[in-house]
N, C-alpha and C positions, 0 to 999 in steps of 0.2 A: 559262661558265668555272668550271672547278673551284676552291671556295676552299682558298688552299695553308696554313690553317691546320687546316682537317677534313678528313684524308685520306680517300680511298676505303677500302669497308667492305671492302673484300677487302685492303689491304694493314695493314691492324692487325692486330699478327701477339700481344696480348694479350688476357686477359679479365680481366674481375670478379671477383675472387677472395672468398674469405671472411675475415671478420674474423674474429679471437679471441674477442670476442664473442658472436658467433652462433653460436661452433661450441663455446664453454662454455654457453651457453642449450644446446643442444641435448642436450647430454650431460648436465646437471648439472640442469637445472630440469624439463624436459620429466617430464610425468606416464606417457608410452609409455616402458617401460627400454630402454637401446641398442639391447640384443640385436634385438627384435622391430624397431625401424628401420632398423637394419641388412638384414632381412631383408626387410622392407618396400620398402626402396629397390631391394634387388638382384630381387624380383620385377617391380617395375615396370620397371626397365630391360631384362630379360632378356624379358619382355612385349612392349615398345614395338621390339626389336632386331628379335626374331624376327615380329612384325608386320611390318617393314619388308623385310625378305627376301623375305615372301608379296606385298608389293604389290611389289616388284622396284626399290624404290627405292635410290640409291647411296651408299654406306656414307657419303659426308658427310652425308646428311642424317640417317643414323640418328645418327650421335656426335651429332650437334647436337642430333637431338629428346633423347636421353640427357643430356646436359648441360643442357637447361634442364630436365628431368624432375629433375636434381639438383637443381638453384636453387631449382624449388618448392617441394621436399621441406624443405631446409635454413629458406627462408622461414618455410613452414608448422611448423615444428618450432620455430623461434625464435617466430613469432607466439603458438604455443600458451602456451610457455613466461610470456612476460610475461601473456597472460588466462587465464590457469587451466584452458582448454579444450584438447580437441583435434582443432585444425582440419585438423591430416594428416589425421585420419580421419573427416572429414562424410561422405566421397563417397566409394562402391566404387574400389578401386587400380585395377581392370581399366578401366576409366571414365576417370581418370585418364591410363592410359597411350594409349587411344583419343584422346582431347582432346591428348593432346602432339604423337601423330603426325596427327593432321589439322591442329592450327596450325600448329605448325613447317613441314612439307609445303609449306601452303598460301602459306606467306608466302616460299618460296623459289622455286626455276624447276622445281621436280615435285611440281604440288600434284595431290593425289586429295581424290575423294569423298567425304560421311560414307556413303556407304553401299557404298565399297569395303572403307572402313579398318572399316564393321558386321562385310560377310562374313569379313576376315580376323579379326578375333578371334573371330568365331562358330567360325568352322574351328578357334583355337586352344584352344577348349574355355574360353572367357571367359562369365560371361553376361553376358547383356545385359537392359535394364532393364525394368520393368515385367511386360508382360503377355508376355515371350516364353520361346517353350519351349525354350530350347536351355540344355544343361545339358555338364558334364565328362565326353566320355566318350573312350575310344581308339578311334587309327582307325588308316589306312594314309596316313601326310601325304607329301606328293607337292610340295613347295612347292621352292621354290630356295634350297638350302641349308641350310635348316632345320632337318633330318631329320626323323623321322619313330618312329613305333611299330609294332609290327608287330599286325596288327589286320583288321576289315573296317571300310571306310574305306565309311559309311552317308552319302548326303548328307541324306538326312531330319534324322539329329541335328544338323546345323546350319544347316540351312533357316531362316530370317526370312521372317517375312509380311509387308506392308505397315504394319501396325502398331508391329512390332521395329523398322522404320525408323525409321519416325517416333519413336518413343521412344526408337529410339538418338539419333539428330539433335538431342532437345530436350535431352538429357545432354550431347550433346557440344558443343553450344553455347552452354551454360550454364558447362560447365569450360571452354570455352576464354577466358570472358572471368575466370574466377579466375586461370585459369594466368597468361596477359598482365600482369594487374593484380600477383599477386604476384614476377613478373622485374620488374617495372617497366618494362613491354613493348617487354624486351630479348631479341633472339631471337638476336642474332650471338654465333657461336661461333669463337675460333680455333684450329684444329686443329693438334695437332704431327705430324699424316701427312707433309705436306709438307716439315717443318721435318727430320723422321729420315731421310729422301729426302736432304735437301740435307746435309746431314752426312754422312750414309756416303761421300757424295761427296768432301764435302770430305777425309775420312779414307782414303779411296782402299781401301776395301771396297768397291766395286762393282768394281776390278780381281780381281777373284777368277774364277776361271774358270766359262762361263754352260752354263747345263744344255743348248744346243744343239752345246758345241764336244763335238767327237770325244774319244773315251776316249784316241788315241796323244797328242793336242793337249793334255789336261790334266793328263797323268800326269807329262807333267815339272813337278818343282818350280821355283817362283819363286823370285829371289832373296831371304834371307830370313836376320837373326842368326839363329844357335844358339841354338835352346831345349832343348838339354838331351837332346831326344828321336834315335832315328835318324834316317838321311835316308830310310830307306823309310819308317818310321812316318811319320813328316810327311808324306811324297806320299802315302799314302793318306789322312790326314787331310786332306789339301787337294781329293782328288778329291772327297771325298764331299760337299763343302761348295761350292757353288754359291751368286752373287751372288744369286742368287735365292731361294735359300735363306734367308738371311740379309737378306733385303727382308721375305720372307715370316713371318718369326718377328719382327722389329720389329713392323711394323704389327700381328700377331698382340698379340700384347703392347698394344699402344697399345689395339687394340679392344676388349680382356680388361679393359683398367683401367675404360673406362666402368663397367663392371656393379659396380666392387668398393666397397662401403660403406663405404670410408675416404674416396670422397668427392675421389679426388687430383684431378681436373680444376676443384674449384672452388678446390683448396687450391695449388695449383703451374701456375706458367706451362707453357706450349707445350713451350717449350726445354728445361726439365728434366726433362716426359715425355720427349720424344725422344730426350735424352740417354739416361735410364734405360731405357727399350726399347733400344737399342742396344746397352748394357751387356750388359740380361739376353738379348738375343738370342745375341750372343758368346759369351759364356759358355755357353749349351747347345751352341753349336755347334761348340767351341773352337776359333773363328777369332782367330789372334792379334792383339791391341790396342797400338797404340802406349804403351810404358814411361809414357811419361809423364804427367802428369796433363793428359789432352785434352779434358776434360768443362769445367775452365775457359776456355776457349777461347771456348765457349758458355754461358760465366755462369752455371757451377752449380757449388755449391759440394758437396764432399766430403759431407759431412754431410746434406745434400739428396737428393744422386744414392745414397746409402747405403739412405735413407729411402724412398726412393721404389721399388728395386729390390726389398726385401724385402716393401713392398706390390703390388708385380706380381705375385709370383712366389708369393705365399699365400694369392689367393684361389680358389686350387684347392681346397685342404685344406681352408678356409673352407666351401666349399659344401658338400664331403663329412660335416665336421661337422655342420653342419646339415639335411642331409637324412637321417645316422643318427641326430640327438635320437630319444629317445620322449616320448610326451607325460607319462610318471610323472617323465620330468627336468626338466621346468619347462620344456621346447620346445614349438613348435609341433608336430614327432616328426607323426604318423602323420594330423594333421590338417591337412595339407601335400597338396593334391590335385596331380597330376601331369597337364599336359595332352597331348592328342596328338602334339604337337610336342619333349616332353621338359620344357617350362618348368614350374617351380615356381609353382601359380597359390594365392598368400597371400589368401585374402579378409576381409574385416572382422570376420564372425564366427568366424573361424579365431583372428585375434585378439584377441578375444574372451573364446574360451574356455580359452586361453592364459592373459591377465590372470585371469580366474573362477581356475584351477587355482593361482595364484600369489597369491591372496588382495588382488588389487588391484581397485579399483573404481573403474572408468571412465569413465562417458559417452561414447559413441561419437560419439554427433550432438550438436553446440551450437547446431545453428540445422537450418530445414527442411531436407531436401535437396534439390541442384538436380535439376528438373522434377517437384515435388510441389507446384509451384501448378500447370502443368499435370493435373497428373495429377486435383486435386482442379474445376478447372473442367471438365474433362471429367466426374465424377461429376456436378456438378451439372447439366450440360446432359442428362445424363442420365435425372437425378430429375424435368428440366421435362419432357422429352420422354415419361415413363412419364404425368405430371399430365395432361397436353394430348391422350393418349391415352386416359386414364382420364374425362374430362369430354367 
């Protein structure tokens, strides 16, 4: 029998949010400047997204692997802070984003392989550790949804041999017991997919006419106050705007905030995404919204849903900026590789030489990396096996 004090993990409709705290550590003490975590963050999520497209997995579980790929970040960013180091950057980001999407996966009902979630980032022009050859290059990606470059799509370049396996595998399970350990091996996410669903409903936006009725069936206008506009203008305003439309640009929106480096799903409830994709949905669409203030309904306040919209709706321009930096502006600029699939793939020494250009001095590594005592017991069995052949 279920205890009626700890509800089931599907009906917690909150998360975890971030303290003030942790999100002053992160800004204010951290030895990495914003910029470059910013940028750090929105490659690993846009890594870990478009991975999950290639293994065909269902956009819950990408938001979720995203959101706890936040949590680490923000963890690791606040740990740095108080020990002087920086532990975001012990371990390759692309590493990182592999290890998210195989635990997360794993611990839900579509877990994959470590050596599905190998070949998908191999394909994406990630590398991979040790002793393998696969390196960035463009090809013709063919993946589900993903898109692609226009290219000759070689599978040799991203071939793994039985050793890239295995040396992916000791990576990835080596981060996955950091990642667990820094959520404080909290994996559950609650999504406001569901929650912008039930709202439109409630708001009676999904009475809007559906992209199957006939063109005589939707060209009459609904009833509707006077806004000001004709009644043709309006009915063609209304044709072109389908319920489905307006499903389609919310969840749009909701999935676009994962990637965005402000960070809103650890900083704002479910509710007042929802709300705010709904907002910024309408508004592109110019579907009309009830006069009244409807967003408190659903416990958001003014000044939140303001906040939150204008972080939807700019990290378009955001990425545009940062993928025009040069490197003589103190960006990352032209050392920003580009993989087959379009994602921005940020690596360690990228920055690196970022900080070098900006007169900061770093430390990458504070401790081994994970699977370099592998990697050094295998030297040694090595060194016995060359002795034992040598006598």
């Amino acid at each position: 029998m279920a205890n009626p004090h700890h509800p089931p993990t599907s009906l917690v409709l909150t998360n975890p949010l971030a303290t003030p705290s942790q999100l002053h550590r992160r800004t204010a003490f951290s030895s990495i400047p914003q910029d470059l975590q910013d940028v750090i963050f929105h490659s690993l999520s846009k890594l870990a997204y478009s991975a999950c497209l290639l293994l065909e997995l269902p956009m819950s579980v990408a938001a979720q692997i995203c959101v706890v790929l936040a949590r680490y970040c923000l963890s690791r960013s606040s740990a740095s802070s108080r020990g002087g180091g920086n532990e975001l950057l012990e371990d390759e980001f692309a590493h990182l984003a592999a290890a998210a999407v195989y635990t997360v996966a794993k611990t839900g009902s579509h877990p994959v392989g470590a050596n599905s979630v190998a070949n998908a980032f191999a394909w994406l022009g990630c590398p991979a550790p040790a002793t393998s050859a696969s390196a960035t290059k463009d090809g013709d990606g063919r993946a589900g949804g993903a898109g692609a470059v226009a290219g000759v799509d070689d599978p040799r370049e991203y071939y793994l041999t039985d050793t890239d396996y295995l040396n992916f595998q000791t990576v990835v399970l080596g981060l996955e017991q950091k990642i667990l350990s820094a959520v404080g091996y909290d994996t559950h996410v609650a999504l406001p997919h569901g929650l912008a669903i039930t709202y439109l409903q409630a708001l009676d936006f999904l009475g809007l006419p559906s992209e199957s009725s006939s063109p005589s069936s939707s060209s009459s206008p609904s009833p509707s106050p006077s806004t000001g506009t004709t009644a043709k203008e309006g009915t063609a305003a209304k044709t072109k705007t389908t319920r489905q439309d307006l499903s389609r640009n919310t969840i749009a929106y909701l999935n676009t905030s994962l990637l965005s480096p402000q960070l809103l799903y650890l900083t704002h409830s479910p509710s007042s995404l929802a709300a705010a994709a709904i907002y910024s949905a309408a508004k592109d669409l110019d579907v009309k919204m009830p006069e009244c203030s409807w967003w408190e309904v659903f416990d958001v306040e003014r000044e939140e849903l303001g906040f939150l919209v204008v972080g939807m709706r700019s990290l378009e321009g955001w990425v545009r900026e940062k993928v025009s930096e040069r490197e003589e502006d103190g960006g990352l600029g032209a050392g920003i590789s580009v993989a087959r699939a379009g994602v921005l793939v940020v690596t360690r020494k990228d920055v690196e030489k970022c900080l070098e250009r900006r007169g900061v001095a770093v430390s990458l590594v504070t401790g081994p990396p994970v699977g370099a005592m592998a990697d050094e017991e295998m030297e040694m069995m090595r060194r016995m096996d060359e002795d034992m052949a040598g006598s």
